[in-house]
Backbone as a ProteinNet text record, in pm:
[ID]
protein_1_A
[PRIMARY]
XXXXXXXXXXXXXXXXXXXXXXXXXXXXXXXXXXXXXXXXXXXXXXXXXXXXXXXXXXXXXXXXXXXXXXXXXXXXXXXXXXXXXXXXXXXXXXXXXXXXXXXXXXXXXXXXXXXXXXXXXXXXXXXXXXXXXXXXXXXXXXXXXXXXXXXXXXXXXXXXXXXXXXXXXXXXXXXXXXXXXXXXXXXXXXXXXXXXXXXXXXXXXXXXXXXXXXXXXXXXXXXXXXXX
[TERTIARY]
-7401	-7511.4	-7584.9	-7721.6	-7757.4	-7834.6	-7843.9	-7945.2	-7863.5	-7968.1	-7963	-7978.5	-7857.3	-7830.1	-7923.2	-7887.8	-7908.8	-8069.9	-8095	-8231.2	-8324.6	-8259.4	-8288.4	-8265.6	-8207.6	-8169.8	-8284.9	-8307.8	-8408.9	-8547	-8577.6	-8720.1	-8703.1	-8640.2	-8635.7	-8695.9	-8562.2	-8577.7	-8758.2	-8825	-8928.1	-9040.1	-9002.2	-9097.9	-9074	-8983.8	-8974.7	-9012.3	-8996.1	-9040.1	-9243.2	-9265.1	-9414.8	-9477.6	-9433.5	-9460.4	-9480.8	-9356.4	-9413.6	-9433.8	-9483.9	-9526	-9623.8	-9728	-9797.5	-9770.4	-9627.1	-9545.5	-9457.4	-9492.3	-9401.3	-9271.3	-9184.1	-9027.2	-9034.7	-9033.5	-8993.1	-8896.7	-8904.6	-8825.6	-8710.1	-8697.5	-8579.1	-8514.5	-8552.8	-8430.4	-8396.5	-8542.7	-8413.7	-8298.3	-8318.6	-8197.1	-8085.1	-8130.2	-7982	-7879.9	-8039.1	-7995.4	-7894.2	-7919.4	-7855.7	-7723.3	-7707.7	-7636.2	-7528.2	-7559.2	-7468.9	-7397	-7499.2	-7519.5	-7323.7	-7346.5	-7223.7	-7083.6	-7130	-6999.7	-6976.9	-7140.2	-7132.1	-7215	-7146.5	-7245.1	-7406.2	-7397.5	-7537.8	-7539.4	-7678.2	-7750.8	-7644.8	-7658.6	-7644	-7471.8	-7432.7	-7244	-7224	-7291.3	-7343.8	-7379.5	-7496.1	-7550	-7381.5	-7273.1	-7206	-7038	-7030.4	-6961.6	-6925.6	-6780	-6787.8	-6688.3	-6570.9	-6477.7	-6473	-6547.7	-6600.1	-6740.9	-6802.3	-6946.6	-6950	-7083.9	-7154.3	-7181.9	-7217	-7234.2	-7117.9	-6987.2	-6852.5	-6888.5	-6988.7	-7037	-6972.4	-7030.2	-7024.9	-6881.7	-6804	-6641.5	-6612	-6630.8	-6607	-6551.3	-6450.2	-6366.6	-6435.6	-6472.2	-6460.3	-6546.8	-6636.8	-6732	-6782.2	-6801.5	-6759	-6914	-7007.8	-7092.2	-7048.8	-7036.4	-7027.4	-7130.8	-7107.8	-7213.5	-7186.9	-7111.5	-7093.5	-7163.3	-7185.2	-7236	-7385.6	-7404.8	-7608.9	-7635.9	-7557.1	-7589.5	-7607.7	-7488.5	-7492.9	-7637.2	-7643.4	-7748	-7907.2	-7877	-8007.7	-8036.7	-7934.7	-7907.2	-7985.5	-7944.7	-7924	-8045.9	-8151.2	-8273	-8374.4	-8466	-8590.4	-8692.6	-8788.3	-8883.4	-8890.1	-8798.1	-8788.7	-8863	-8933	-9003.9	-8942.4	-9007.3	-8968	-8926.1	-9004.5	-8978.6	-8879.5	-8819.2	-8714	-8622.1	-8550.2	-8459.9	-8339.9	-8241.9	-8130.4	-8018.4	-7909.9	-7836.1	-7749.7	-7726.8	-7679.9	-7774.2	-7911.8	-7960.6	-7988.2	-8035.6	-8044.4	-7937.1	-7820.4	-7738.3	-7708.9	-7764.1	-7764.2	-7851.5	-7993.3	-8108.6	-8064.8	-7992.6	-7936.6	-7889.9	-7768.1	-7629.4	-7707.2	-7804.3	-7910.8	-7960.6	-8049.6	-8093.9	-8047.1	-7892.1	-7821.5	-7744.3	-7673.3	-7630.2	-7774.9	-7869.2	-8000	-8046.2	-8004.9	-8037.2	-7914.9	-7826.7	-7712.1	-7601	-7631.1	-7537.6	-7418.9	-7382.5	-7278.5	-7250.4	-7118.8	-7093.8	-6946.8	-6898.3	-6779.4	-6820.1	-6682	-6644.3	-6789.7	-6797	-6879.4	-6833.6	-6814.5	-6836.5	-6942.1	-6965.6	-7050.5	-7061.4	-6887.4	-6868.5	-6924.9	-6923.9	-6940.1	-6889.9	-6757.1	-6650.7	-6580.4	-6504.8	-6363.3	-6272	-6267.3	-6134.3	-6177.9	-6271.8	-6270.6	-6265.6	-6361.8	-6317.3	-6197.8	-6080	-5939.3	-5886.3	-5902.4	-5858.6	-5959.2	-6026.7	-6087.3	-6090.1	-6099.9	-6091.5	-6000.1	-5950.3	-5847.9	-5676.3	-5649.6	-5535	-5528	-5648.5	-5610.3	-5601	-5668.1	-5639.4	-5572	-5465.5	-5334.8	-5198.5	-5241.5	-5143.7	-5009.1	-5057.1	-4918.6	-4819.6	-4903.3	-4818.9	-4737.3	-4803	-4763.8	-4654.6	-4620.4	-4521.5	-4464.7	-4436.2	-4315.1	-4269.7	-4324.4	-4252	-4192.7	-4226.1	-4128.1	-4059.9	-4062.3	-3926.8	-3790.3	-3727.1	-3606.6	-3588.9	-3710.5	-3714.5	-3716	-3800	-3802.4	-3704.4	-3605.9	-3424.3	-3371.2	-3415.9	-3293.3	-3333.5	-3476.5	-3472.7	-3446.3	-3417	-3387.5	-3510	-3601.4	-3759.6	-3841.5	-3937.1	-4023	-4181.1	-4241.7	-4394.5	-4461.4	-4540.9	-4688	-4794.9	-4858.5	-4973.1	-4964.7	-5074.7	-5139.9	-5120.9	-5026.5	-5001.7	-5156.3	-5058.9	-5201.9	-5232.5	-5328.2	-5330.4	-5412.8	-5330.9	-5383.3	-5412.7	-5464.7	-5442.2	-5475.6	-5580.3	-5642	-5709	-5640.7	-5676.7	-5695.9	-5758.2	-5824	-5762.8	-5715.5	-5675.8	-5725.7	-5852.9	-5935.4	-5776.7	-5754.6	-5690.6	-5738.5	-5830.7	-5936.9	-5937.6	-5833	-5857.1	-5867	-5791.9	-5754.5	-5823.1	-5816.4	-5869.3	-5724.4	-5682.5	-5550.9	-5623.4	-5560	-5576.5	-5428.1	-5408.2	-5280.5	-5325.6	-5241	-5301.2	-5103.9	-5142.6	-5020.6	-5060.5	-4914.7	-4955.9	-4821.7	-4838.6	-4721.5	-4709.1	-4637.9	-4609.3	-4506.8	-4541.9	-4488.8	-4485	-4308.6	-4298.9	-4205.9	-4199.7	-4124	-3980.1	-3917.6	-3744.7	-3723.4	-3612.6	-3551	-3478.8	-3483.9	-3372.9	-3220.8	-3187.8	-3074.2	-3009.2	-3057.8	-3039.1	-3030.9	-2933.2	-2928.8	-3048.3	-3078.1	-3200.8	-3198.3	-3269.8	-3241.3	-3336.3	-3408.5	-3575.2	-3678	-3820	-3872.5	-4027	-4044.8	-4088.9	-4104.8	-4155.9	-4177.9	-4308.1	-4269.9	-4376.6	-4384.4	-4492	-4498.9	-4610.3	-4616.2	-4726.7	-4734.2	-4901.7	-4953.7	-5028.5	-4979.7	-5106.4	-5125.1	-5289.2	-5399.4	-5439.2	-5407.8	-5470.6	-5600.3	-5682.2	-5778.7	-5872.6	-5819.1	-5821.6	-5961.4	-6037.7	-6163.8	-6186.5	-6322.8	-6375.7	-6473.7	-6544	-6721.8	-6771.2	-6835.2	-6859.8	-6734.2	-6748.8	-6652.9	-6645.4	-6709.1	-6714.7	-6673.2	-6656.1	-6632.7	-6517.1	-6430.2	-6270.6	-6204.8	-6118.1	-6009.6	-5961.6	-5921.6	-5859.1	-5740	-5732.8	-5662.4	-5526.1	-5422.8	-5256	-5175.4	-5152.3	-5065.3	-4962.4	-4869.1	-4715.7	-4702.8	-4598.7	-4542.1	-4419.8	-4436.6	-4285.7	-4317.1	-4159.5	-4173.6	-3985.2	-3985.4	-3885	-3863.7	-3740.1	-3766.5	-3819.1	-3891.5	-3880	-3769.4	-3723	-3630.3	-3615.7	-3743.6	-3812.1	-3731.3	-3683.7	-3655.9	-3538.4	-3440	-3326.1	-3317.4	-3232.5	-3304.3	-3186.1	-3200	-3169.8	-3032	-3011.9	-2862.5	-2822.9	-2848.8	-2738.8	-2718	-2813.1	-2759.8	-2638.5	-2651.9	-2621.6	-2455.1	-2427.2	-2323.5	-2254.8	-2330.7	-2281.6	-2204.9	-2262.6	-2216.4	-2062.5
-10312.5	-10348.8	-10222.2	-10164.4	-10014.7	-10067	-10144.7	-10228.4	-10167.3	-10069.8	-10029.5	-10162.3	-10206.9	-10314.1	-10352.4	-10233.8	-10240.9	-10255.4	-10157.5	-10128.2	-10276.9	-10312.1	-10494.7	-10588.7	-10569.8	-10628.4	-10619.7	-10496.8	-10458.6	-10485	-10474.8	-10513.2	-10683.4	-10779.4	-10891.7	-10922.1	-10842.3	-10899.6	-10895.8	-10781.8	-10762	-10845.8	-10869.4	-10962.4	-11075.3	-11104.5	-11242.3	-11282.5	-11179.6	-11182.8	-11183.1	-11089.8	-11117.1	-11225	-11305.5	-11458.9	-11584.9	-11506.7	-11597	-11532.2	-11413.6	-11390.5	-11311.6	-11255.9	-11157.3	-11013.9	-10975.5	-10886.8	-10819.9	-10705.5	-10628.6	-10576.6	-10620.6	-10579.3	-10451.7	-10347.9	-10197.8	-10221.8	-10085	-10047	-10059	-9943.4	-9896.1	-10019.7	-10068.8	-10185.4	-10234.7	-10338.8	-10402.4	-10359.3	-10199.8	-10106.8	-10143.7	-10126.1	-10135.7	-10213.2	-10330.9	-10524.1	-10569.1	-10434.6	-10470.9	-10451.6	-10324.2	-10271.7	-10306.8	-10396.1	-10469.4	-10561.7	-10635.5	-10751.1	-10701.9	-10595.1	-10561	-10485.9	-10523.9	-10469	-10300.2	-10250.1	-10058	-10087.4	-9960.4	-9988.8	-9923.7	-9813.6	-9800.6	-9746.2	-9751.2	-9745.7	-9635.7	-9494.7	-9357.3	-9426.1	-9518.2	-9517.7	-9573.9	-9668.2	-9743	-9663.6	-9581	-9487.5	-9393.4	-9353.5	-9297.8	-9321.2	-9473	-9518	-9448.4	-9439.9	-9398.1	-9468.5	-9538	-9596.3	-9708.4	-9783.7	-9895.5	-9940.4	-9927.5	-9934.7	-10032.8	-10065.7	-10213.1	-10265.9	-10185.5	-10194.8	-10283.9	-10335.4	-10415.4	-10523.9	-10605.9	-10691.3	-10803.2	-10821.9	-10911.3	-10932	-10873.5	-10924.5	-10981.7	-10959	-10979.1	-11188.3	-11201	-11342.9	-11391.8	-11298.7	-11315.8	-11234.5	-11323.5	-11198.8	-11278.2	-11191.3	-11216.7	-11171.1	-11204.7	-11123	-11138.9	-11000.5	-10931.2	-10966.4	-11127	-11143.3	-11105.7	-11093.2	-11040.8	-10906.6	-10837.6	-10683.6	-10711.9	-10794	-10820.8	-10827.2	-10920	-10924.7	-10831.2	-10754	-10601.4	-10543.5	-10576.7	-10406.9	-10506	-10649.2	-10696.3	-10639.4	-10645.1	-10700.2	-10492.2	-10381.7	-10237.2	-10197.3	-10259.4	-10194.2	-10221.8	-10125.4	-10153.4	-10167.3	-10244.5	-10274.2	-10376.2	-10471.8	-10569	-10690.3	-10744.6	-10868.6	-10966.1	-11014.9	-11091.6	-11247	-11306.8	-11397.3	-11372.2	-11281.9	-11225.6	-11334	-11391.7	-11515.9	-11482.3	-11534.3	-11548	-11465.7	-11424	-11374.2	-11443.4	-11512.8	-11637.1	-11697.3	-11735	-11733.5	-11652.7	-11519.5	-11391.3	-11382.3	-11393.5	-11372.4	-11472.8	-11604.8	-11687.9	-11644.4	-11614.5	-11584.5	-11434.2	-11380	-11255.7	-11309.3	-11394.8	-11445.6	-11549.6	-11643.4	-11739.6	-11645	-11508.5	-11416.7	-11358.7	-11360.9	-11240.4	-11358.6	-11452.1	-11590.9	-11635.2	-11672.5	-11690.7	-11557.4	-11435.7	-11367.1	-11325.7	-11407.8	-11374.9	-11241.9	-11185.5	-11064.2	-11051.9	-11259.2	-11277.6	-11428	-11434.5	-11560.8	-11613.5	-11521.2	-11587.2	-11683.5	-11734.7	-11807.9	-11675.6	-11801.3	-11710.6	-11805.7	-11686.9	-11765.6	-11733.3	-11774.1	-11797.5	-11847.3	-11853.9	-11897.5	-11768.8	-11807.4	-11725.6	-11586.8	-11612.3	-11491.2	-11466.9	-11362.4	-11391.5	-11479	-11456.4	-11515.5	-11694.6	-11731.5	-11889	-11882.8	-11815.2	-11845.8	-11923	-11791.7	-11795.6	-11901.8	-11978.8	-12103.9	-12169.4	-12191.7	-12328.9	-12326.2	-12212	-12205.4	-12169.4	-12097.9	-11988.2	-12057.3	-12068.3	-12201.2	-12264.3	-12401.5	-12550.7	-12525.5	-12455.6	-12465.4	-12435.8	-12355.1	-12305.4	-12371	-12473.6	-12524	-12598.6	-12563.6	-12641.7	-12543.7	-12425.4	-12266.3	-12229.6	-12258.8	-12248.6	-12316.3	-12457.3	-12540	-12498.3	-12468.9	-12415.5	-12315.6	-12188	-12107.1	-12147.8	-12259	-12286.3	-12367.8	-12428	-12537.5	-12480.3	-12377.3	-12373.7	-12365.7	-12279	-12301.7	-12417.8	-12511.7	-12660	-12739.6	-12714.3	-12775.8	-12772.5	-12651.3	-12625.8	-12715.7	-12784.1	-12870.4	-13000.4	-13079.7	-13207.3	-13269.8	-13232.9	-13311.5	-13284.5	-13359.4	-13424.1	-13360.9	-13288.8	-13227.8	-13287.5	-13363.9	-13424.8	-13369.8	-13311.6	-13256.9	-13067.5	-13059.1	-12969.6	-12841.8	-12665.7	-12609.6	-12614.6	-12598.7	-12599	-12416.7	-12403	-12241.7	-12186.6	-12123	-12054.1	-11945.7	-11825.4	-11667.4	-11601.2	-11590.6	-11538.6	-11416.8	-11270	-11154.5	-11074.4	-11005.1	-10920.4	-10782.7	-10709.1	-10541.8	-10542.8	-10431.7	-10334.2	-10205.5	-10190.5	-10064.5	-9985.8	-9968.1	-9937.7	-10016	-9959.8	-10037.6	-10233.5	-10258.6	-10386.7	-10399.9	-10565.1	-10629.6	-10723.6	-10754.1	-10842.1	-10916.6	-11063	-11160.3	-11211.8	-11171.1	-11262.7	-11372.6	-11479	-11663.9	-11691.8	-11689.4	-11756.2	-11898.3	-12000.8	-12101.8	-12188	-12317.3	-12439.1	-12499.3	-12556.3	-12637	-12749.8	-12858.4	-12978.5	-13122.5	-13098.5	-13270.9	-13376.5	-13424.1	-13576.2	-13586.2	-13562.4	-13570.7	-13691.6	-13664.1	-13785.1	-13879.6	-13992.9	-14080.7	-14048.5	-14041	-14061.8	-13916.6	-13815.7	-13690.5	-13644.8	-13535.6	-13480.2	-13420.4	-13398	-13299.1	-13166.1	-13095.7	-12959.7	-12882.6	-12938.6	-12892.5	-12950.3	-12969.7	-13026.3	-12935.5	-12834.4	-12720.4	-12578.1	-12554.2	-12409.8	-12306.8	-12185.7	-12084.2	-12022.4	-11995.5	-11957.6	-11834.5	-11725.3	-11640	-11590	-11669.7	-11616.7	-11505.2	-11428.6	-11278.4	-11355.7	-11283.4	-11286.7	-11184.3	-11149.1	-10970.8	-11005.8	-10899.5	-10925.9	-10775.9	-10755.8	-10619.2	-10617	-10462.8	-10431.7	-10403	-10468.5	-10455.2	-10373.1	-10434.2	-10416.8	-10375	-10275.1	-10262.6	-10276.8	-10311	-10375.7	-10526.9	-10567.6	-10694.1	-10803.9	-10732.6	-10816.1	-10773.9	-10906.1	-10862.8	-10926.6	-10918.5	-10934.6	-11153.9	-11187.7	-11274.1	-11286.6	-11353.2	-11345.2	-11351.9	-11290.2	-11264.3	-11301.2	-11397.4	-11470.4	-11481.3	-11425.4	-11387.8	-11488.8	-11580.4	-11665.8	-11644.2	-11638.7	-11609.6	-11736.6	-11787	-11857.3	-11860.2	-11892.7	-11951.3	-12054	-12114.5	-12270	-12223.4	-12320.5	-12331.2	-12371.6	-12272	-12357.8	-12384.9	-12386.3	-12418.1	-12534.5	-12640.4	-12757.7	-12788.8	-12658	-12629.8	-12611	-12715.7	-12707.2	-12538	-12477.2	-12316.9	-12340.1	-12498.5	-12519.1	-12565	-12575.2	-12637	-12517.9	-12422.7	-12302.5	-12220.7	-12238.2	-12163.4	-12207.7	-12354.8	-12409.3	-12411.5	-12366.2	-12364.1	-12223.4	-12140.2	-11960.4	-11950.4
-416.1	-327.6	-285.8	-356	-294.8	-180.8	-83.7	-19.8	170.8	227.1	369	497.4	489.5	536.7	642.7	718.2	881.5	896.5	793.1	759.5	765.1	640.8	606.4	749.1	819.4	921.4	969.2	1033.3	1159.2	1135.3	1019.1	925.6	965.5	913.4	947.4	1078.7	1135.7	1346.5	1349	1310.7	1319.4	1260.7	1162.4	1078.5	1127.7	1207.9	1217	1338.7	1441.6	1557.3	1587.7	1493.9	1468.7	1460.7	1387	1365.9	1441.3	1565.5	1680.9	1777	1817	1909	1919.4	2032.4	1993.7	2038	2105.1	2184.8	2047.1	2072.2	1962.2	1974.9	1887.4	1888.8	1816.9	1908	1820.5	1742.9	1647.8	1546.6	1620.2	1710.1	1760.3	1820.3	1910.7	1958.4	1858.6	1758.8	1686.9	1593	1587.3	1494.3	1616.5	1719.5	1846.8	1788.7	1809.5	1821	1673.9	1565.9	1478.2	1460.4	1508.1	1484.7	1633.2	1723.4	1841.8	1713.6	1646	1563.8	1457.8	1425.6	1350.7	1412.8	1540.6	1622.6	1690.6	1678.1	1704.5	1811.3	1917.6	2072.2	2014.7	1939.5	1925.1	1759.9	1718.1	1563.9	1525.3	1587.9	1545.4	1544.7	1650.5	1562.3	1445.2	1405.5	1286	1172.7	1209.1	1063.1	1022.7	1176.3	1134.5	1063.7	1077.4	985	832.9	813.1	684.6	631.7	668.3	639.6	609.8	711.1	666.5	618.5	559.9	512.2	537.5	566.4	543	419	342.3	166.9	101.8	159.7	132.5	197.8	280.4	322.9	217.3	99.6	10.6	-31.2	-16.2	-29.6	91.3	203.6	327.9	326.5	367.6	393	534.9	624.8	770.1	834.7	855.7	919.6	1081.9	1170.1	1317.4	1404.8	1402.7	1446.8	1619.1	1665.6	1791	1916.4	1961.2	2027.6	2208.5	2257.9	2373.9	2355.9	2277.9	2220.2	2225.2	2137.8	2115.7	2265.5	2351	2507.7	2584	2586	2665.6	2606.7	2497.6	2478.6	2518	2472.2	2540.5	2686.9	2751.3	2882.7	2896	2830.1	2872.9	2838.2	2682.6	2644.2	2716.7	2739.1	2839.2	2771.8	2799.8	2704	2616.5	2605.5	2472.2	2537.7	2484.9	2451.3	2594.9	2646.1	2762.8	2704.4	2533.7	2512.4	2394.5	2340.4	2245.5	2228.5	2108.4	2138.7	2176.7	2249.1	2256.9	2167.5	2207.9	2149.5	2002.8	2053	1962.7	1832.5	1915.9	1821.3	1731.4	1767.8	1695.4	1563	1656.6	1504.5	1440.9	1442.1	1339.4	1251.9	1315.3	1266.5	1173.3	1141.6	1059.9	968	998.4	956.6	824	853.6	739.7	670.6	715.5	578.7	544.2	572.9	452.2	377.6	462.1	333.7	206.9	290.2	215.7	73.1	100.5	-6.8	-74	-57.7	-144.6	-88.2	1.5	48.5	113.7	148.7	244.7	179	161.7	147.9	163.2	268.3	335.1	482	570.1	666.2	746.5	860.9	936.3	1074.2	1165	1330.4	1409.9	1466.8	1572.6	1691.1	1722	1863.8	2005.7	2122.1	2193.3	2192.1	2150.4	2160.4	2059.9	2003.7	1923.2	1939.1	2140.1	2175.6	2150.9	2152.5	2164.6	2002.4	1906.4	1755.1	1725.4	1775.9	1750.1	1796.1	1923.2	1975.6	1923	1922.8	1881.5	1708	1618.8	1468.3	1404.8	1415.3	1346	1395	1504.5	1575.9	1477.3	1521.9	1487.3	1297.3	1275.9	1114	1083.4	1134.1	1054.8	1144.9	1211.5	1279.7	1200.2	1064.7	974	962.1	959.8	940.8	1091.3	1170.2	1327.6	1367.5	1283.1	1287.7	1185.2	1123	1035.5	1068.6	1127.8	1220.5	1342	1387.6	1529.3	1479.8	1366.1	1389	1452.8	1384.7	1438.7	1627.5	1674.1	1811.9	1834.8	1740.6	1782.6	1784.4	1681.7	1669.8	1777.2	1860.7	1941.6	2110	2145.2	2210	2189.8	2120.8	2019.2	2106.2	2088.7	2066.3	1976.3	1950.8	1844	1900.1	1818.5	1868.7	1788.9	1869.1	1768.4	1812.7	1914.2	1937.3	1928.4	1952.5	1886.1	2034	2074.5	2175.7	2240.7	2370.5	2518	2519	2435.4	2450.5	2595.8	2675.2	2803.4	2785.7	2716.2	2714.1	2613.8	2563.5	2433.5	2462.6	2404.5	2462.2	2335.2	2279.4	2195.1	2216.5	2094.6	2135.5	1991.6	2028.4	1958.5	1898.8	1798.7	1733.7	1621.5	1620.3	1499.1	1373.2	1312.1	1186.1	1181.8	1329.4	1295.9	1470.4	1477	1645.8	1558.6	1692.4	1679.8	1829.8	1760.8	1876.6	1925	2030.6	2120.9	2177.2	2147.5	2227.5	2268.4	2367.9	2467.6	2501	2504.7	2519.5	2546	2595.9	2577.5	2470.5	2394.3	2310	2351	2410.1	2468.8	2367.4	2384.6	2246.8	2356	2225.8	2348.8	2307.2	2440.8	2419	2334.3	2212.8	2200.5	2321.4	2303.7	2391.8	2353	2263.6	2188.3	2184.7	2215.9	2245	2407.9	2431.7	2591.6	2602	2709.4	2741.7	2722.3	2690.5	2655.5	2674.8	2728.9	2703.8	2642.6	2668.9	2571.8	2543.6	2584.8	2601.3	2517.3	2441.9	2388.8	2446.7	2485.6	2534.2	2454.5	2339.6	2265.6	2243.8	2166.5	2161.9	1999.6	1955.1	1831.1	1830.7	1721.6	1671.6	1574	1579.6	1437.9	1469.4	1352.5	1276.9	1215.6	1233	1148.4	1129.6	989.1	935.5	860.8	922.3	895.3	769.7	709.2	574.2	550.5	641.1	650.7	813.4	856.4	992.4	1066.9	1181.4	1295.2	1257.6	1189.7	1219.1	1103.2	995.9	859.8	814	839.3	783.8	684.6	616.9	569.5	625.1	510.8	536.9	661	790.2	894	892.2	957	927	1087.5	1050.1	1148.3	1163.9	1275.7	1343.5	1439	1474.1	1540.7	1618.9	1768.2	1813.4	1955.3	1982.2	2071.7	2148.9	2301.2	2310.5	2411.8	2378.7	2485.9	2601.3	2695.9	2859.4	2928.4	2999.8	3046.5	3207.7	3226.3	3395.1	3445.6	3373.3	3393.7	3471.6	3426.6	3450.4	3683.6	3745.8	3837	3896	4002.5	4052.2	4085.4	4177.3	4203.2	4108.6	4017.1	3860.2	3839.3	3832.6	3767.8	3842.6	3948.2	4079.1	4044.3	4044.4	4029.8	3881.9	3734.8	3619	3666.8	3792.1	3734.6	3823.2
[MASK]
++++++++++++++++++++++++++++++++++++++++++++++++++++++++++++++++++++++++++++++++++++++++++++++++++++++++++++++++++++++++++++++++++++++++++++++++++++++++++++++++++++++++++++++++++++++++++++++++++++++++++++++++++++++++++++++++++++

């Protein structure tokens, strides 16, 4: 791909912004806006990428555009267009002309955040994989899980090469009858890795670790008090 991505980017924002309005989107922001767009606080960290190029775009499985980022720098540049679209929209509006000219053609999100991606996309789809790592935790309450964990806690750690997502959560099934009680409860905590391709923002197919162990809240303080 010899094609100056960012370059292509910022030319767009511009051309496209012309079209409907009669307020001009400088060069320079929309280089910002682009380069928020790929996960770098500003252009000059972007131009200074070397590890990850943007030019690997087109292998890219997973690409994440950084929209809490387009916000901040909306929210920081002075001067931009009072009717400028939305953040969100913006990076759809990227995300259609680089699928549209052929330069991208993996999974794409577009949720608010990473962290909701991961719970609301990246979770429920691999929830067959999620259950096959807990069964044995699951043996050991003699209950039955049919729904899908209550995830409370979805936290992001930036480590350069990789953003790993932690999701803490319940996993609640239904005691057998025919079985003692034992619990019916798992607290469980998933990582998703998700290792850099392209920019900050275009990764690698996602790598998922499963650990959990019973609840055992249930257990009342004087049972315990009296087992010791």
């Amino acid at each position: 791909m010899n094609i100056n991505l960012s370059k292509l980017c910022a030319d767009f924002l511009r051309q496209n912004y012309a079209f409907q309005s009669t307020e001009n989107l400088k060069a320079s922001h929309a280089r910002e806006l682009v380069a928020a767009f790929f996960g770098y606080k500003s252009h000059a960290a972007l131009i200074a990428e070397k590890t990850y190029p943007l030019i690997q775009l087109e292998e890219v499985p997973i690409f994440i555009p950084d929209i809490p980022l387009i916000n901040d720098r909306h929210s920081k540049l002075t001067g931009l267009p009072n009717d400028l679209t939305m953040s969100e929209d913006l990076a759809k509006l990227l995300l259609d002309m680089l699928v549209d000219k052929g330069l991208y053609s993996g999974k794409v999100c577009l949720n608010a955040s990473l962290e909701t991606f991961v719970e609301e996309v990246i979770l429920p789809e691999n929830q067959s994989f999620i259950d096959d790592e807990l069964s044995p935790m699951m043996a050991e309450t003699n209950a039955i899980f049919y729904d899908a964990p209550d995830y409370y806690d979805v936290k992001i750690e930036d480590r350069g090469d990789i953003l790993l997502a932690i999701a803490k959560g319940k996993y609640k099934g239904k005691q057998l009858d025919d079985k003692p009680f034992c619990g019916d409860t798992l607290d469980i905590s998933v990582h998703v890795t998700f290792r850099r391709m392209a920019g900050k923002r275009g990764f690698d197919d996602s790598e998922i670790e499963v650990g959990a162990r019973v609840n055992n809240n249930w257990i009342d303080d004087e049972l315990l008090y009296e087992l010791d």
